[in-house]
N, CA, C and O atoms as a GROMACS GRO file, in nm:
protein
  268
    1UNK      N    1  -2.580  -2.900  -2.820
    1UNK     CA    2  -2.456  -2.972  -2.843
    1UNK      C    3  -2.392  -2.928  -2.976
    1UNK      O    4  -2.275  -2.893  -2.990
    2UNK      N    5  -2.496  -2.936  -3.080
    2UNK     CA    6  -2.433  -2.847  -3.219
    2UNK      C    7  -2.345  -2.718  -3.200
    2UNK      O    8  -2.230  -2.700  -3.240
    3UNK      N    9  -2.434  -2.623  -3.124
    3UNK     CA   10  -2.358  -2.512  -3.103
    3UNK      C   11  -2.220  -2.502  -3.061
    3UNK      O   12  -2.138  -2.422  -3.106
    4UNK      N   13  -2.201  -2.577  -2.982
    4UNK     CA   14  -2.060  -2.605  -2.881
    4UNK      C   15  -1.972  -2.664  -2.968
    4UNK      O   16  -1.855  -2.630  -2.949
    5UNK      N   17  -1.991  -2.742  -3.056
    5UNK     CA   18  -1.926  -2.773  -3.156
    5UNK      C   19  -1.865  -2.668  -3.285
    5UNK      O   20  -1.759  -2.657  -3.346
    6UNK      N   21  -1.998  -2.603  -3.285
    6UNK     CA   22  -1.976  -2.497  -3.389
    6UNK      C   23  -1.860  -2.362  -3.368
    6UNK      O   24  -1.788  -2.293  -3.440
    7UNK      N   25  -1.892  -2.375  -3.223
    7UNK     CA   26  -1.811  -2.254  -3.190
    7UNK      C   27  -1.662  -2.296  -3.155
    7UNK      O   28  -1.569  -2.222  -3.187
    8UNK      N   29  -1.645  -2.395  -3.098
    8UNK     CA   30  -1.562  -2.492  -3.102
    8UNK      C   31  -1.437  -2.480  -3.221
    8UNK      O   32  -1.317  -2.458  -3.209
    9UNK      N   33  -1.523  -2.504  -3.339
    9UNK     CA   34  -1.490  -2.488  -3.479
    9UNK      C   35  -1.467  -2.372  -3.480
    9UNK      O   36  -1.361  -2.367  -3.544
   10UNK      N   37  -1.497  -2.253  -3.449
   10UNK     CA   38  -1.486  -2.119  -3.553
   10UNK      C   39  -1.415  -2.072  -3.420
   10UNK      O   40  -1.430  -1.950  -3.431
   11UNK      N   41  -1.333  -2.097  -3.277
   11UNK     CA   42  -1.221  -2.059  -3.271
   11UNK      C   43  -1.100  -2.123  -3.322
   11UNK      O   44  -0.996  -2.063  -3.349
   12UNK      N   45  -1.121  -2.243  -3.333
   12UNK     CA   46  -1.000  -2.321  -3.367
   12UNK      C   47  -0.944  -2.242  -3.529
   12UNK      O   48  -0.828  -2.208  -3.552
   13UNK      N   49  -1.060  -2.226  -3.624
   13UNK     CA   50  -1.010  -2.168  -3.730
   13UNK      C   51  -0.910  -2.042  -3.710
   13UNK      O   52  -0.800  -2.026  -3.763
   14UNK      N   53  -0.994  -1.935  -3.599
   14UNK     CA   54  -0.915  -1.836  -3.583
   14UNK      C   55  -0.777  -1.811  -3.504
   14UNK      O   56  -0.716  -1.704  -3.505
   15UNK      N   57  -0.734  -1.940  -3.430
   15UNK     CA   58  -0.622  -1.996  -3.431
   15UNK      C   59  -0.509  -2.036  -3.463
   15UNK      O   60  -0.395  -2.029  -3.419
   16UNK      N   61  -0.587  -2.100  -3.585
   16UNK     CA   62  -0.471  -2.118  -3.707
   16UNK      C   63  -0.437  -2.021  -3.759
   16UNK      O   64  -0.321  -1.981  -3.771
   17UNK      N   65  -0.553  -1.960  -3.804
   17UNK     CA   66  -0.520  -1.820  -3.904
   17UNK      C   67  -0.417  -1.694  -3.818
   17UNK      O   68  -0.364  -1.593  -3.863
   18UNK      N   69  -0.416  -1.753  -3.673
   18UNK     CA   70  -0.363  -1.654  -3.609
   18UNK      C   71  -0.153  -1.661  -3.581
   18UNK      O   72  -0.066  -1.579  -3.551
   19UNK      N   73  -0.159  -1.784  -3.608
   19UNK     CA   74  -0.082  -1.913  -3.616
   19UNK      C   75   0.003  -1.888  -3.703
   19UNK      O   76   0.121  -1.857  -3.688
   20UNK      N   77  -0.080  -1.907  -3.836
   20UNK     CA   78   0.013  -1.872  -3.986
   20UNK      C   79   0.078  -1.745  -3.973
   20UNK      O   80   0.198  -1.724  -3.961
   21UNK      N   81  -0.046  -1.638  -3.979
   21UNK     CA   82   0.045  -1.469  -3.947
   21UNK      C   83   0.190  -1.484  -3.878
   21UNK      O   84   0.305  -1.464  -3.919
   22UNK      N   85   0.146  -1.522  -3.776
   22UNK     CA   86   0.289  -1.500  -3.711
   22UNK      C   87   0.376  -1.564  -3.748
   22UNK      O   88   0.478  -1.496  -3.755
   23UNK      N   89   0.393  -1.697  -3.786
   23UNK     CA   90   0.541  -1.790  -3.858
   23UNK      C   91   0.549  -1.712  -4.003
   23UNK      O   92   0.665  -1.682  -4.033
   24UNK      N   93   0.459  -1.676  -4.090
   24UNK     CA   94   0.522  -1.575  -4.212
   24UNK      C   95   0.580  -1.464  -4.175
   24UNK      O   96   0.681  -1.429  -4.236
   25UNK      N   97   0.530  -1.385  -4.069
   25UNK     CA   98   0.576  -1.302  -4.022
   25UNK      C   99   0.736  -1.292  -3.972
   25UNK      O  100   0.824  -1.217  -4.016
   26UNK      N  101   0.744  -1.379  -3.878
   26UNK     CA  102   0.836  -1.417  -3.826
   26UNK      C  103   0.981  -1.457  -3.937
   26UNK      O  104   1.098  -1.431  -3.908
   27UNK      N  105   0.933  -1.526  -4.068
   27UNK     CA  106   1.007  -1.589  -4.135
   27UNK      C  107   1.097  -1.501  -4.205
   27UNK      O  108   1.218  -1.516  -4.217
   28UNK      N  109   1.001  -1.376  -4.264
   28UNK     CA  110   1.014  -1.239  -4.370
   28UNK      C  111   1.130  -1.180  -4.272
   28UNK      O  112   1.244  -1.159  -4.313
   29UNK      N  113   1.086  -1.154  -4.125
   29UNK     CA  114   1.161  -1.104  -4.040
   29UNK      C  115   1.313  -1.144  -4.029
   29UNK      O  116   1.407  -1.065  -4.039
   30UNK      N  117   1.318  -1.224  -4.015
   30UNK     CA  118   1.475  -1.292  -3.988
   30UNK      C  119   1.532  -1.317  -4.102
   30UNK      O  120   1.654  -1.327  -4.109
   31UNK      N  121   1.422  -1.335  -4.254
   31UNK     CA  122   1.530  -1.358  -4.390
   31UNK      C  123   1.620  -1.190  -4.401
   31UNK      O  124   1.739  -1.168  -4.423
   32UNK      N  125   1.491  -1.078  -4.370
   32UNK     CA  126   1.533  -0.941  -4.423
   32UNK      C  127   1.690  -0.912  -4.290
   32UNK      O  128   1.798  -0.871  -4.333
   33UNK      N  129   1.674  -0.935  -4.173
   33UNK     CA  130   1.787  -0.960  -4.092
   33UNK      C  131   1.878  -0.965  -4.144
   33UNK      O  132   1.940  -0.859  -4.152
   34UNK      N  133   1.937  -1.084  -4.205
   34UNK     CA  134   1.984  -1.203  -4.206
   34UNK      C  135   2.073  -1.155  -4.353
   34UNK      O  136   2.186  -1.188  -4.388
   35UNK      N  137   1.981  -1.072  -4.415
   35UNK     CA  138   2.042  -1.034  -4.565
   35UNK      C  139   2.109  -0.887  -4.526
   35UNK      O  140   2.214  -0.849  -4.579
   36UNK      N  141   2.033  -0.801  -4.420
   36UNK     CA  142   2.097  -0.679  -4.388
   36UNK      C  143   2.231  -0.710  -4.326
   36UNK      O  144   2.329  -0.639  -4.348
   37UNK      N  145   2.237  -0.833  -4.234
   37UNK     CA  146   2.381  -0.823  -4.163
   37UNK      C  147   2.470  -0.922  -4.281
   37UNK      O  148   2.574  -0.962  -4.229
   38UNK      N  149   2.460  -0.954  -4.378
   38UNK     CA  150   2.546  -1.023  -4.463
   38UNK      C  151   2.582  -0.895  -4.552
   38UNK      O  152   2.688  -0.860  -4.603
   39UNK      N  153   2.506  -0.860  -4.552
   39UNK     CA  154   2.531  -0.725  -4.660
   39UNK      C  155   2.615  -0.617  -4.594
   39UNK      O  156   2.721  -0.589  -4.650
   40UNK      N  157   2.590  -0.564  -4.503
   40UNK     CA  158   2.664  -0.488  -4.407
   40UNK      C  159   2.827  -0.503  -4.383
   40UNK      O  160   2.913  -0.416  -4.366
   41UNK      N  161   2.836  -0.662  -4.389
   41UNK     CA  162   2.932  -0.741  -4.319
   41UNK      C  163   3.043  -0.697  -4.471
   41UNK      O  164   3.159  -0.661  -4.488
   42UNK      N  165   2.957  -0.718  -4.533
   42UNK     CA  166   3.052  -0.738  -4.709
   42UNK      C  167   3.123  -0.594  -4.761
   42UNK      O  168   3.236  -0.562  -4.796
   43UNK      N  169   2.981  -0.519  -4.747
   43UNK     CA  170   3.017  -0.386  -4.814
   43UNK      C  171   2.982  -0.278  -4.744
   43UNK      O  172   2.960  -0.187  -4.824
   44UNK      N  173   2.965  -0.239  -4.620
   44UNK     CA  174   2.984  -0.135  -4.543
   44UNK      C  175   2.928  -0.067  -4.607
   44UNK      O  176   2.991   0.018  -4.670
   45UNK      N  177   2.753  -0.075  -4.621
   45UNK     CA  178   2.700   0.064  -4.725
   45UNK      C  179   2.565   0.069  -4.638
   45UNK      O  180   2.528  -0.042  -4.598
   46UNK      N  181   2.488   0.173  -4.602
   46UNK     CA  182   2.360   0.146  -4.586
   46UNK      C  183   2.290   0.139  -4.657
   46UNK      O  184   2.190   0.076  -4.620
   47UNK      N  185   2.286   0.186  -4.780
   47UNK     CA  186   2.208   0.150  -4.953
   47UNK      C  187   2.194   0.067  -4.972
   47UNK      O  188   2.077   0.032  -4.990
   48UNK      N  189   2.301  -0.030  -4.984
   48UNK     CA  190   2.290  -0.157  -5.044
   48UNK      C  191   2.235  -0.252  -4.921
   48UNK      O  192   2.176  -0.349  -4.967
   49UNK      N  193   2.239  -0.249  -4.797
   49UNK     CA  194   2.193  -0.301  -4.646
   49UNK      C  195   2.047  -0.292  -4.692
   49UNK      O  196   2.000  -0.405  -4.696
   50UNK      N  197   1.945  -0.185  -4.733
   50UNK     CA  198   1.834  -0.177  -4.737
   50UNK      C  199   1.837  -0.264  -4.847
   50UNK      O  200   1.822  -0.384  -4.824
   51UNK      N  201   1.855  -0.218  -4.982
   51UNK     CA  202   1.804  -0.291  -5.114
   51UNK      C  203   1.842  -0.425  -5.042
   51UNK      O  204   1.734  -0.465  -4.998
   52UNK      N  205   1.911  -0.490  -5.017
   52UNK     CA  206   1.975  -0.656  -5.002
   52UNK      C  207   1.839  -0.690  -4.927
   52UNK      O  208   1.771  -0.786  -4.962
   53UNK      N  209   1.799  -0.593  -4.806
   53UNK     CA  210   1.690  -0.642  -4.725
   53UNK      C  211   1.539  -0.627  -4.756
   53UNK      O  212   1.446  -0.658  -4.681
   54UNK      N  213   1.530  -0.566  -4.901
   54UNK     CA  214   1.402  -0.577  -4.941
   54UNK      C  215   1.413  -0.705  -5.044
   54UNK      O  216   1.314  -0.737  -5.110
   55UNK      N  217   1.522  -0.768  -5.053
   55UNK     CA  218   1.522  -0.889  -5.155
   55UNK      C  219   1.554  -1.022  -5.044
   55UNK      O  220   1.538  -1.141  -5.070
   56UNK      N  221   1.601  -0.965  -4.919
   56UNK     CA  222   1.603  -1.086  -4.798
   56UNK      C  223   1.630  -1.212  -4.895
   56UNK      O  224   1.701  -1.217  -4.996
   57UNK      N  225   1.579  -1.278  -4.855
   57UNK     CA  226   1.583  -1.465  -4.880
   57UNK      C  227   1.695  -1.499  -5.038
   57UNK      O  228   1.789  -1.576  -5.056
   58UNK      N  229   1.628  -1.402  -5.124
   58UNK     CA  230   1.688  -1.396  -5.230
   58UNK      C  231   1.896  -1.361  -5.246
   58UNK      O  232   1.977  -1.413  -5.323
   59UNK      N  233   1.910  -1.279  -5.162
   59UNK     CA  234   1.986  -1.238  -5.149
   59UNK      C  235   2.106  -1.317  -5.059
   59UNK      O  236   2.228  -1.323  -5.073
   60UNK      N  237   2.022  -1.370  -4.971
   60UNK     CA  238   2.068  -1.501  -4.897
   60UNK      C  239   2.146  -1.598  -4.942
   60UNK      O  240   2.256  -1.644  -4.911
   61UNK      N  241   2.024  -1.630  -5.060
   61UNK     CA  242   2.107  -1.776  -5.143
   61UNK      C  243   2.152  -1.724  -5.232
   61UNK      O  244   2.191  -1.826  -5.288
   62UNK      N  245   2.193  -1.619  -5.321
   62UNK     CA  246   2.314  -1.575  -5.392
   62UNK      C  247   2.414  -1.569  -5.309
   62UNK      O  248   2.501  -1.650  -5.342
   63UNK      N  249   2.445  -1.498  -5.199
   63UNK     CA  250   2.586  -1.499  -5.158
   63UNK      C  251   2.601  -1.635  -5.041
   63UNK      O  252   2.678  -1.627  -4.945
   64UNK      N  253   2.510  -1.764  -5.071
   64UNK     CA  254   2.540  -1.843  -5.011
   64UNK      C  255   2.605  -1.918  -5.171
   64UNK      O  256   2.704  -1.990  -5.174
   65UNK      N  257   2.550  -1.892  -5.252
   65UNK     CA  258   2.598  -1.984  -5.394
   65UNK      C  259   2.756  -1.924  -5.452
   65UNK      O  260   2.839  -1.982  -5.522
   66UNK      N  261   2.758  -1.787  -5.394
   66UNK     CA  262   2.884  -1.699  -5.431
   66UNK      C  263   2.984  -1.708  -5.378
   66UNK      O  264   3.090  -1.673  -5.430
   67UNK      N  265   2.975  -1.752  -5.276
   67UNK     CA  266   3.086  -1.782  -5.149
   67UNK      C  267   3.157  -1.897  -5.162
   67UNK      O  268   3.240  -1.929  -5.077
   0.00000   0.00000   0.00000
């Protein structure tokens, strides 16, 4: 009965852990998006499309505070 429990336990952990990956994942994904098509939209550059999208989220709430 221990065992079944135990193992029980050590998928559920790998679950979660499998869980988290993907919503950070997911999150990074759509901020870097999200900053490439605002950036794009503004200044028609692919330079600045990349840099904006390696600062994603950041970049977000400046030209949400700028606007």
């Amino acid at each position: 009965m221990l065992n079944r429990q135990a193992i029980k336990s050590k998928k559920m952990k790998r679950v979660n852990k499998l869980e988290n990956k993907s919503v950070v994942k997911n999150g990074i994904g759509f901020g870097s998006v999200l900053a490439i098509t605002i950036s794009w939209s503004v200044n028609h550059s692919i330079l600045w499309a990349i840099i904006h999208g390696c600062f994603s989220w950041l970049y977000v709430i400046y030209y949400a505070l700028t606007r």
